[in-house]
N, CA, C and O atoms as CSV, one atom per row, in Angstrom:
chain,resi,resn,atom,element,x,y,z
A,1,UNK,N,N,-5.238,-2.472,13.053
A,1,UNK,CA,C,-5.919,-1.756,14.101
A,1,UNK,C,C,-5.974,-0.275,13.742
A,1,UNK,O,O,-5.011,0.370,13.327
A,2,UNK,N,N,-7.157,0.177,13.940
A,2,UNK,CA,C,-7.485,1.856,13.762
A,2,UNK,C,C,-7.556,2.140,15.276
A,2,UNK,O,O,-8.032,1.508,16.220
A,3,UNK,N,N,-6.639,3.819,15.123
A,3,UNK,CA,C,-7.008,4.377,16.117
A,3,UNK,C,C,-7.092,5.989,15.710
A,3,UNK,O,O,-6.658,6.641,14.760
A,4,UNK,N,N,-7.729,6.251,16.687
A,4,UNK,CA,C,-8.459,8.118,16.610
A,4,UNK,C,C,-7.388,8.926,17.568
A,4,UNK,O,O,-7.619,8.989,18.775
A,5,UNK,N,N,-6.252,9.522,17.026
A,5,UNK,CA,C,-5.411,9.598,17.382
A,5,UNK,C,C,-5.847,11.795,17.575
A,5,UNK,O,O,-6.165,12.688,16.790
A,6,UNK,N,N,-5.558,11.681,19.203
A,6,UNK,CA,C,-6.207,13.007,19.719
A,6,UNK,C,C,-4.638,13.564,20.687
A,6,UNK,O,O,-3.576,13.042,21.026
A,7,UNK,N,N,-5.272,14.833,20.822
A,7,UNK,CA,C,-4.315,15.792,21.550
A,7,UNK,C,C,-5.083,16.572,22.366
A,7,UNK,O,O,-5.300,17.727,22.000
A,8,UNK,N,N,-5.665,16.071,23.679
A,8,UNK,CA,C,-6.523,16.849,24.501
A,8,UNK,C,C,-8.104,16.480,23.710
A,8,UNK,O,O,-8.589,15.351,23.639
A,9,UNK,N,N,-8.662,17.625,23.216
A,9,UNK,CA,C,-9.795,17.655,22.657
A,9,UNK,C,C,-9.439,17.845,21.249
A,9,UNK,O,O,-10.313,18.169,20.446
A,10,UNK,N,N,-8.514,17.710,20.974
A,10,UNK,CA,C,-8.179,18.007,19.224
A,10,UNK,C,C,-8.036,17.030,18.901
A,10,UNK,O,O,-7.108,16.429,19.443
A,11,UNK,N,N,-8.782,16.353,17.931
A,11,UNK,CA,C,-8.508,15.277,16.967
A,11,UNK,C,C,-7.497,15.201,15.923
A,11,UNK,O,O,-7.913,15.643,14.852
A,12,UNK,N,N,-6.028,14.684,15.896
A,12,UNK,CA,C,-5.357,15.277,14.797
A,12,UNK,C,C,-5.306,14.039,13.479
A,12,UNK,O,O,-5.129,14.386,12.312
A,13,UNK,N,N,-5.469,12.748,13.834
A,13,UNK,CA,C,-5.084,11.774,13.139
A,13,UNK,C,C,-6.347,10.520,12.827
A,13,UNK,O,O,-7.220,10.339,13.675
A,14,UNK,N,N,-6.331,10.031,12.046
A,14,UNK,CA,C,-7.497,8.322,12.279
A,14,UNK,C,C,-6.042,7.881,11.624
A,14,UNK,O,O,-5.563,8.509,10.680
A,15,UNK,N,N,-5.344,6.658,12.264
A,15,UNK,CA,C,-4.012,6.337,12.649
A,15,UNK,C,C,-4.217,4.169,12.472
A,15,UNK,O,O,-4.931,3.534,13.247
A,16,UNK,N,N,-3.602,3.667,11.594
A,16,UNK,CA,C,-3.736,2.191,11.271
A,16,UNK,C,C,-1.717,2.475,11.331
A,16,UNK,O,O,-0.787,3.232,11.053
A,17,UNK,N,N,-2.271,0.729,12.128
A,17,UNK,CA,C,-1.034,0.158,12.797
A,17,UNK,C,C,-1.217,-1.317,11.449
A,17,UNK,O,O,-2.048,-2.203,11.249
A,18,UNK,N,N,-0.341,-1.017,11.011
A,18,UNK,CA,C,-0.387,-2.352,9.907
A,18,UNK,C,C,0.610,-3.713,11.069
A,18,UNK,O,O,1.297,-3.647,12.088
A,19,UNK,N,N,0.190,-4.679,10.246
A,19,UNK,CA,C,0.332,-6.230,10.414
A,19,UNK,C,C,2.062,-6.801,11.569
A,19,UNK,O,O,2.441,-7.634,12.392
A,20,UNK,N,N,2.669,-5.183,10.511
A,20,UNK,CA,C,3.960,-5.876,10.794
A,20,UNK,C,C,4.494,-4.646,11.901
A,20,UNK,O,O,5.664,-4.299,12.064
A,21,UNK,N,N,3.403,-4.156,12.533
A,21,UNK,CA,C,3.702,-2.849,13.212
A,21,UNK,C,C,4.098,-0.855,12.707
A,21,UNK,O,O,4.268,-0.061,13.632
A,22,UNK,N,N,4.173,-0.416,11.392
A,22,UNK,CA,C,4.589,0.193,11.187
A,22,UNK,C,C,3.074,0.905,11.488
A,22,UNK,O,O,2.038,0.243,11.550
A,23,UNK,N,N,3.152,2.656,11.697
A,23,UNK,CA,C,1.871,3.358,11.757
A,23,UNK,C,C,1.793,4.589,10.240
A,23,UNK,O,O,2.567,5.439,9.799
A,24,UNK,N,N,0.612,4.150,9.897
A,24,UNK,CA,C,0.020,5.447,8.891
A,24,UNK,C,C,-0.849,6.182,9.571
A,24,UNK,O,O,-1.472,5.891,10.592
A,25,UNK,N,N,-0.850,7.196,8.911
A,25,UNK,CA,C,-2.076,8.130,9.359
A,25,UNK,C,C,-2.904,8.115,8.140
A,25,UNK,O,O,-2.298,7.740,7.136
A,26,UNK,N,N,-4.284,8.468,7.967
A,26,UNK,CA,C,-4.948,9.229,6.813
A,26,UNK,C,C,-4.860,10.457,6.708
A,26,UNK,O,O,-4.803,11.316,7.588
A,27,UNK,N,N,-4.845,10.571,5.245
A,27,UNK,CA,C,-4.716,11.830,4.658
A,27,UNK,C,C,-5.997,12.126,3.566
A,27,UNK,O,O,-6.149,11.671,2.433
A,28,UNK,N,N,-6.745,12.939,4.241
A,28,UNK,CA,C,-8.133,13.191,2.896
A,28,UNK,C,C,-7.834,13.915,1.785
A,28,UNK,O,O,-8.441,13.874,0.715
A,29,UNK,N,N,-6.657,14.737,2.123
A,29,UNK,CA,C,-6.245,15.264,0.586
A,29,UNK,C,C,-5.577,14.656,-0.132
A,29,UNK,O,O,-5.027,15.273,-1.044
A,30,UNK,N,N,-5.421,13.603,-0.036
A,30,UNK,CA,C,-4.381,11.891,-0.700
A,30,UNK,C,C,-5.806,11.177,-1.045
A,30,UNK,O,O,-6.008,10.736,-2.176
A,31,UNK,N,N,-6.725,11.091,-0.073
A,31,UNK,CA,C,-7.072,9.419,0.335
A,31,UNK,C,C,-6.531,8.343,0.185
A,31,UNK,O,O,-6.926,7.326,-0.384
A,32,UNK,N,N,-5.003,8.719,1.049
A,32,UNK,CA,C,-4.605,7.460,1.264
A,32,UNK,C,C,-4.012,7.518,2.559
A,32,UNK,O,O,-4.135,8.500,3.292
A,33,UNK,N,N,-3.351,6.460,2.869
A,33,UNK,CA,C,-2.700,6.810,4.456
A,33,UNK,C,C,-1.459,6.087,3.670
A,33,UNK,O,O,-1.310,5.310,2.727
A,34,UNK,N,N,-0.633,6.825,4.644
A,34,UNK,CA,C,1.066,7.762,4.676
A,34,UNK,C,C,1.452,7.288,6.271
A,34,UNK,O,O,0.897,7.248,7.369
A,35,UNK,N,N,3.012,6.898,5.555
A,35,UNK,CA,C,3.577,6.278,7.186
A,35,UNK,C,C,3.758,7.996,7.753
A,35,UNK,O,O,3.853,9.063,7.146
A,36,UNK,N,N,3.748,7.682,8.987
A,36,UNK,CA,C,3.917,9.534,9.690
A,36,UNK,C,C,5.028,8.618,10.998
A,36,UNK,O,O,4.730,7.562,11.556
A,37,UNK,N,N,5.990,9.231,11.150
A,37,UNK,CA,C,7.540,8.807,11.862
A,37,UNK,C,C,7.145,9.480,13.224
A,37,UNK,O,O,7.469,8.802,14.199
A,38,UNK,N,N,6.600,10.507,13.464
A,38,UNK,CA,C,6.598,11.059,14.202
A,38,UNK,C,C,5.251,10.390,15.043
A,38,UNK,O,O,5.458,9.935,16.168
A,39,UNK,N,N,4.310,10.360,14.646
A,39,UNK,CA,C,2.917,9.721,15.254
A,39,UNK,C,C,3.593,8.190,15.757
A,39,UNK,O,O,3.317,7.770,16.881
A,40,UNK,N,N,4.430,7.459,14.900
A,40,UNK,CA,C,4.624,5.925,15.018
A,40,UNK,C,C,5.737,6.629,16.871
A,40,UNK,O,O,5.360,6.490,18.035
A,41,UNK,N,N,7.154,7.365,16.325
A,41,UNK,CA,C,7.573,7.663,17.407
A,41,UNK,C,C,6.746,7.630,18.932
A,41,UNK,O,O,7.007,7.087,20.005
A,42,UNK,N,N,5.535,8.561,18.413
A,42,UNK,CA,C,4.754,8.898,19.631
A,42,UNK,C,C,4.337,7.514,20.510
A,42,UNK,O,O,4.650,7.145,21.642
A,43,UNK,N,N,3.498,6.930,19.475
A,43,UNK,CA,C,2.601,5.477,19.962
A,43,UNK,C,C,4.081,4.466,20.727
A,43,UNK,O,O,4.338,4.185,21.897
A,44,UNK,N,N,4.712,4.184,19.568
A,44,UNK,CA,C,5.503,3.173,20.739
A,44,UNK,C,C,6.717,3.992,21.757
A,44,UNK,O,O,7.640,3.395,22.311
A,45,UNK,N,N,6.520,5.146,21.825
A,45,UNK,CA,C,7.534,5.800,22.939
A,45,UNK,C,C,7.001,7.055,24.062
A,45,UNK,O,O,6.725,7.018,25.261
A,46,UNK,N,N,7.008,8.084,23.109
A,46,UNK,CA,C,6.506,9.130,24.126
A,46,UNK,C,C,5.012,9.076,24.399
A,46,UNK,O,O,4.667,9.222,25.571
A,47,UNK,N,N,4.328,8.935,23.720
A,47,UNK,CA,C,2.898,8.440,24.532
A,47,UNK,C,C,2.320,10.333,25.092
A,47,UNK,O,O,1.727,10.713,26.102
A,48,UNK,N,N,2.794,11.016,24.007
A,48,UNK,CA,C,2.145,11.925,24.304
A,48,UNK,C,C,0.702,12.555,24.115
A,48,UNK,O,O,0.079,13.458,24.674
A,49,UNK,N,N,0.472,11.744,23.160
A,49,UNK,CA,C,-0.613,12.328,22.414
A,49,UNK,C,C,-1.334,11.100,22.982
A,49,UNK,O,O,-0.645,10.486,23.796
A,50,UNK,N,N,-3.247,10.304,22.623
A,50,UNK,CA,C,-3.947,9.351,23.087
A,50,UNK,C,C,-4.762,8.813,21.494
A,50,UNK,O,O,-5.124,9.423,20.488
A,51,UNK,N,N,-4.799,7.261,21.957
A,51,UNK,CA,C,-4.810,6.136,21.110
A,51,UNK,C,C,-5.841,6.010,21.168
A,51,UNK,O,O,-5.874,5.651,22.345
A,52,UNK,N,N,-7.354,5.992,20.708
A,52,UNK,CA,C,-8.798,5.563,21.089
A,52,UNK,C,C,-9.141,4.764,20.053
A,52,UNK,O,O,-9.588,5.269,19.023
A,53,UNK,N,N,-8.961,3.255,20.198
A,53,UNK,CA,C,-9.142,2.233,19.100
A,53,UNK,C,C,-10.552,2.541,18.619
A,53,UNK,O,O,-11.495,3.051,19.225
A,54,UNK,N,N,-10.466,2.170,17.575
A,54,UNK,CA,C,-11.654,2.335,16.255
A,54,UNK,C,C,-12.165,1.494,15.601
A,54,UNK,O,O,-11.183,1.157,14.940
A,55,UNK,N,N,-13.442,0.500,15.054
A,55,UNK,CA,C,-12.971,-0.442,14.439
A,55,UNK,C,C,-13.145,-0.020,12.820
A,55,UNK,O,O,-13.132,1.178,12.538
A,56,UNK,N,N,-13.259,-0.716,12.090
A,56,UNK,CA,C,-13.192,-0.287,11.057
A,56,UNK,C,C,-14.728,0.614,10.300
A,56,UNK,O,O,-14.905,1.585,9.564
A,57,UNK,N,N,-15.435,-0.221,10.886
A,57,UNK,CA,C,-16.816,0.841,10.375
A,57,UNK,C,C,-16.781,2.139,10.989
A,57,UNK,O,O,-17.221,2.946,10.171
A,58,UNK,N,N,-16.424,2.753,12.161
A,58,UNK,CA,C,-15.998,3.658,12.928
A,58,UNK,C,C,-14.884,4.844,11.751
A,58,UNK,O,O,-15.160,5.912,11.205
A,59,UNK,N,N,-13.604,3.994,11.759
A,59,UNK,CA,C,-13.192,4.716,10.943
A,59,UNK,C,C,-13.693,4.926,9.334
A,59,UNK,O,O,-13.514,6.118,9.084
A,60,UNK,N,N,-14.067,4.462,8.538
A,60,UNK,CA,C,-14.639,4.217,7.317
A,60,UNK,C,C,-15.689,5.826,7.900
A,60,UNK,O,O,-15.488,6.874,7.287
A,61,UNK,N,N,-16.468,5.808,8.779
A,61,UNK,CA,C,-17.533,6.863,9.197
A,61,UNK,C,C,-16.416,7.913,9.348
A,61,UNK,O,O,-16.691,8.856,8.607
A,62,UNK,N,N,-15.373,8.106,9.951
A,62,UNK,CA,C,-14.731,9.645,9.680
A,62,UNK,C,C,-13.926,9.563,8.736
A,62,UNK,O,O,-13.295,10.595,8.505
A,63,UNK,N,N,-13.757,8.831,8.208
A,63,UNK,CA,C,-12.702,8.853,6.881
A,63,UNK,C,C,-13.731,9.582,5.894
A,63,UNK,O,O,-13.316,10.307,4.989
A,64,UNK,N,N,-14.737,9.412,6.056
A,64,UNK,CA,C,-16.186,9.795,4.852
A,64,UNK,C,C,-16.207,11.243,5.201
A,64,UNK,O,O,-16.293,12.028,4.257
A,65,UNK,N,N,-16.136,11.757,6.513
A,65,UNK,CA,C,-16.636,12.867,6.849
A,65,UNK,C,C,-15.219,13.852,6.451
A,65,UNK,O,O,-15.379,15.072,6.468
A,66,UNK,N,N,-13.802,13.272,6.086
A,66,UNK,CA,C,-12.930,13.913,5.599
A,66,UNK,C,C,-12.024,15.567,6.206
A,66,UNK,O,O,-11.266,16.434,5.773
A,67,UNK,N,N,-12.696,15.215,7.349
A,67,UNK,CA,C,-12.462,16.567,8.986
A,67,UNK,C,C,-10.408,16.227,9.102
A,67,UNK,O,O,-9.316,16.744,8.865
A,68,UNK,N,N,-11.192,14.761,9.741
A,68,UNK,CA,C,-9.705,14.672,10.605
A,68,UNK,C,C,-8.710,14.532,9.824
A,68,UNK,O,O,-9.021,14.003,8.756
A,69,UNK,N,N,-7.466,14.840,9.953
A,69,UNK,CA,C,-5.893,14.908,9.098
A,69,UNK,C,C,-6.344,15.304,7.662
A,69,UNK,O,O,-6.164,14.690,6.610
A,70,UNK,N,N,-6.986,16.507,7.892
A,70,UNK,CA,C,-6.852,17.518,6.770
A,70,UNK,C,C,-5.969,18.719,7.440
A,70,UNK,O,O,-5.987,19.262,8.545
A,71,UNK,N,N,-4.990,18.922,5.959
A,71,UNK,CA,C,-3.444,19.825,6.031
A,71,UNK,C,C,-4.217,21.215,5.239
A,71,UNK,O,O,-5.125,21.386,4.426
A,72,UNK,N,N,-3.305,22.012,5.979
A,72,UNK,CA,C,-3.760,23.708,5.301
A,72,UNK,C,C,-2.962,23.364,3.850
A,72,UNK,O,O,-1.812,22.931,3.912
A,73,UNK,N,N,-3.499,23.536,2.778
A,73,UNK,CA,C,-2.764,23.623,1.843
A,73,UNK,C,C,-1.826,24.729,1.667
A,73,UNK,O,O,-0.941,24.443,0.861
A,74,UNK,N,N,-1.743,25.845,2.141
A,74,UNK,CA,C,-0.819,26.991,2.284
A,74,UNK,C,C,0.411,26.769,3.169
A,74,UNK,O,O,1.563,27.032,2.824
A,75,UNK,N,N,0.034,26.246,4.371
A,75,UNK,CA,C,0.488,26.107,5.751
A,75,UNK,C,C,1.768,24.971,5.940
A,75,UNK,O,O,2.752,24.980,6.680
A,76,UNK,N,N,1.230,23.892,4.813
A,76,UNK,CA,C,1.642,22.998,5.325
A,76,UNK,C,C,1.697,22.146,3.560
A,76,UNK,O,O,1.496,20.937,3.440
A,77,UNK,N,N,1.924,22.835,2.666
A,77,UNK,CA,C,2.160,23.033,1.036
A,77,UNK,C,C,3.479,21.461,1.210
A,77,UNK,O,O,3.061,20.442,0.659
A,78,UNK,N,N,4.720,21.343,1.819
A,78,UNK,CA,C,5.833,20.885,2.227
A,78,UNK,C,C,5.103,19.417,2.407
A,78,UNK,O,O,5.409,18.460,1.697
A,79,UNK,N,N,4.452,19.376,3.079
A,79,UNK,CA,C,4.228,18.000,3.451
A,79,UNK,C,C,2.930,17.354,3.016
A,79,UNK,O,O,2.713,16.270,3.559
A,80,UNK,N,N,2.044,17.769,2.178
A,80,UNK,CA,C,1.327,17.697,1.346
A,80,UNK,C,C,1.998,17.064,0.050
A,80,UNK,O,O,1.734,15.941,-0.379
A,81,UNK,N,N,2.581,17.635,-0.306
A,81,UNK,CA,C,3.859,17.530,-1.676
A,81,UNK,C,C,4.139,16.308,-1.419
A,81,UNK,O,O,4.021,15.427,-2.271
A,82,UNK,N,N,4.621,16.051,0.011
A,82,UNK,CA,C,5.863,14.625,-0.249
A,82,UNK,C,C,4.822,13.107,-0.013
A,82,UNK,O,O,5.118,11.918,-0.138
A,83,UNK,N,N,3.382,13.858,0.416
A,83,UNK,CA,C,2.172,12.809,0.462
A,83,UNK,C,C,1.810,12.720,-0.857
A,83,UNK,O,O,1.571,11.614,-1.341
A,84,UNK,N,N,1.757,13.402,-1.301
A,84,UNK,CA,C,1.180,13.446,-2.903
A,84,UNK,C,C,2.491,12.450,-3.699
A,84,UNK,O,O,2.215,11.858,-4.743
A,85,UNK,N,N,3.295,12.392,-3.350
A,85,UNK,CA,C,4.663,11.768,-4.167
A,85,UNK,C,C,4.462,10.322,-3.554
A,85,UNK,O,O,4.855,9.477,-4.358
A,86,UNK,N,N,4.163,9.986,-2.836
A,86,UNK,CA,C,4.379,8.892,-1.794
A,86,UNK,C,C,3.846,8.052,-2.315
A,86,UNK,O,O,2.641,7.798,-2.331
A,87,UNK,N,N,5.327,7.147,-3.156
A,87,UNK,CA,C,4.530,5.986,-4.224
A,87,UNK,C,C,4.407,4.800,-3.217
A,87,UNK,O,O,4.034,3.784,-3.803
A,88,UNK,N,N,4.664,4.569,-1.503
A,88,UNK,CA,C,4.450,3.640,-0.505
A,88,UNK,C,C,2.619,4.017,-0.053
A,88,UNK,O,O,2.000,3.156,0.571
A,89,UNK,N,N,2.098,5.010,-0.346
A,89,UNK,CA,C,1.588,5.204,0.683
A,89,UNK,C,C,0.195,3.752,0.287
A,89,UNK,O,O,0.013,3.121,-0.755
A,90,UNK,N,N,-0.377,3.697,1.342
A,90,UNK,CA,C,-1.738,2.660,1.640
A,90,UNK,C,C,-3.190,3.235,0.812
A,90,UNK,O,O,-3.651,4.370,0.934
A,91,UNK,N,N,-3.647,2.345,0.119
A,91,UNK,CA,C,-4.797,2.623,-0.465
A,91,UNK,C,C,-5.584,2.339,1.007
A,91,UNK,O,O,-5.330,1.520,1.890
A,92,UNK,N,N,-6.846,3.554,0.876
A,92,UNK,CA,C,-7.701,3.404,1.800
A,92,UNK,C,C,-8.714,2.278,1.774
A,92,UNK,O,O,-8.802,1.692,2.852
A,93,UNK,N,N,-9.253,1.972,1.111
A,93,UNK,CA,C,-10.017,1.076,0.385
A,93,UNK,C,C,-9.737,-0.622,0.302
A,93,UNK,O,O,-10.431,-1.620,0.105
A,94,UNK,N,N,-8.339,-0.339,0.566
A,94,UNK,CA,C,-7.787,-1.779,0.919
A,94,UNK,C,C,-7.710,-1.946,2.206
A,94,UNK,O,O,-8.243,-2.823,2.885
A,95,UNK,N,N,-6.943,-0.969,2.574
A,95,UNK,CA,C,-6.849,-1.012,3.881
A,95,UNK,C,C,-8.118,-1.416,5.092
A,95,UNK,O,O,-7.969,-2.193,6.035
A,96,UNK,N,N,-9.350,-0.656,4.749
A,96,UNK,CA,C,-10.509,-1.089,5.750
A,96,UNK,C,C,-11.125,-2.271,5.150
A,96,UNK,O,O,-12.024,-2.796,5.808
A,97,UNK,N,N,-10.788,-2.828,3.941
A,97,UNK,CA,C,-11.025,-4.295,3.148
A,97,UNK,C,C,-10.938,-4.878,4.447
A,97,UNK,O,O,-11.748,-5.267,5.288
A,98,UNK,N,N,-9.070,-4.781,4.290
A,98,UNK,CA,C,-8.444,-5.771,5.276
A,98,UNK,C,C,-8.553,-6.083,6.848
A,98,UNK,O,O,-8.278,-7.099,7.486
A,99,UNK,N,N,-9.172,-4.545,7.325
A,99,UNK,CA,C,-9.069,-4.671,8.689
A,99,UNK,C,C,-10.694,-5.326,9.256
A,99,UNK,O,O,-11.015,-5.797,10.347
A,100,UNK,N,N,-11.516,-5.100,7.943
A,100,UNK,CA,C,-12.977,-5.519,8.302
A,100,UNK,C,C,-13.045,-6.896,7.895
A,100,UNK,O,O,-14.109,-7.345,8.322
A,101,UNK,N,N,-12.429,-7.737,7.292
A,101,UNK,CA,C,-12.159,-9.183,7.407
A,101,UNK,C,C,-11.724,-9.630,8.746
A,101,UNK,O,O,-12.159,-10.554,9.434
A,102,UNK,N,N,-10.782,-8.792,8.973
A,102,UNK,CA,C,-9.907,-9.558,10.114
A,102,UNK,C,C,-11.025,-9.325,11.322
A,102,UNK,O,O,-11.256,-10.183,12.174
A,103,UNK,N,N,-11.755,-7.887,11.256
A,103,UNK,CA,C,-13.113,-8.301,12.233
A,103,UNK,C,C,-13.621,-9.212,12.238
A,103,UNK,O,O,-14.002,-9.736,13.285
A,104,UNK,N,N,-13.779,-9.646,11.242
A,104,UNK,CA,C,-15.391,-10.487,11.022
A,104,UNK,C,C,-14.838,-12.328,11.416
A,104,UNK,O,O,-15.605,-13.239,11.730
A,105,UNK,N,N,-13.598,-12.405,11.295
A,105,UNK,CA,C,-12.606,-13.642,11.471
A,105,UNK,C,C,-12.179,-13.325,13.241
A,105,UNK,O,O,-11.176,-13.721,13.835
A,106,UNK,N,N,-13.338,-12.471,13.788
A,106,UNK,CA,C,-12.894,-12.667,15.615
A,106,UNK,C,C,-11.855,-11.392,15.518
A,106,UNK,O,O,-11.676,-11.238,16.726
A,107,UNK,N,N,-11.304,-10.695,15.091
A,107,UNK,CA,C,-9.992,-10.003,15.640
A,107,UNK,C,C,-10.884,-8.684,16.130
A,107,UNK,O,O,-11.666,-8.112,15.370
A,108,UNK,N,N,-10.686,-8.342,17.308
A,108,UNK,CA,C,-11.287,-7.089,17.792
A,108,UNK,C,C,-10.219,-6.298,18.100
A,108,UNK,O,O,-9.006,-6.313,18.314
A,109,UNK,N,N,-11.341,-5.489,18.022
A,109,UNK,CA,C,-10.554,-4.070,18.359
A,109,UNK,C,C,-10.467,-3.581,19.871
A,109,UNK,O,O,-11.436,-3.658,20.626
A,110,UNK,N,N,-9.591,-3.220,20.143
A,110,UNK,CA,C,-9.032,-2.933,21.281
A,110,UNK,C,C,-8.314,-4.107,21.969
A,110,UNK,O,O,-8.600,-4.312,23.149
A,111,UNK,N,N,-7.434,-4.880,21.377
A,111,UNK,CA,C,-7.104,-6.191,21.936
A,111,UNK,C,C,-5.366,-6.123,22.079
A,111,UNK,O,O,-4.575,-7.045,22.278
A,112,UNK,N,N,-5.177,-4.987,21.937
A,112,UNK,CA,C,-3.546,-4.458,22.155
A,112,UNK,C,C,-3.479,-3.931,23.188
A,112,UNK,O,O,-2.408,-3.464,23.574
């Protein structure tokens, strides 16, 4: 499941909940998605931030446009680094493989 993971009117995340529950975010200066502890924290607890399911052609369309969960490279140099190292992180490319099968096999989006 993709979601467009916002803060008011700020878009900060496009956010996949894999199979077995864990959450990545995308990262366009990777292109890949990276587990984020703090976003997963959010979704199954504090519920601070908002979840707007996506399906996969949706996300594939802002993943292209490369806006959302882009890091200041100056700002934010620290956590860039440990994405760039991140021999776990999710190929993008697989990832909307997988989630646009599981569309097309009935699984919709928004069904959580």
């Amino acid at each position: 499941m993709f979601y467009l993971v916002t803060e008011g009117n700020r878009e900060l995340w496009i956010a996949y909940e894999s199979m077995v529950g864990q959450i990545y975010v995308y990262v366009p200066d990777t292109g890949r998605y990276h587990r984020n502890r703090g976003v997963a924290r959010d979704y199954y607890g504090e519920r601070e931030l908002s979840y707007a399911p996506l399906s996969a052609a949706d996300a594939r369309a802002l993943m292209r446009d490369a806006r959302i969960g882009r890091l200041d490279a100056i700002r934010k140099r620290a956590q860039l680094d440990q994405y760039r190292a991140d021999a776990h992180a999710l190929e993008s490319d697989e990832v909307l493989r997988s989630m646009e099968s599981m569309e097309e096999e009935g699984g919709n989006v928004g069904d959580r």
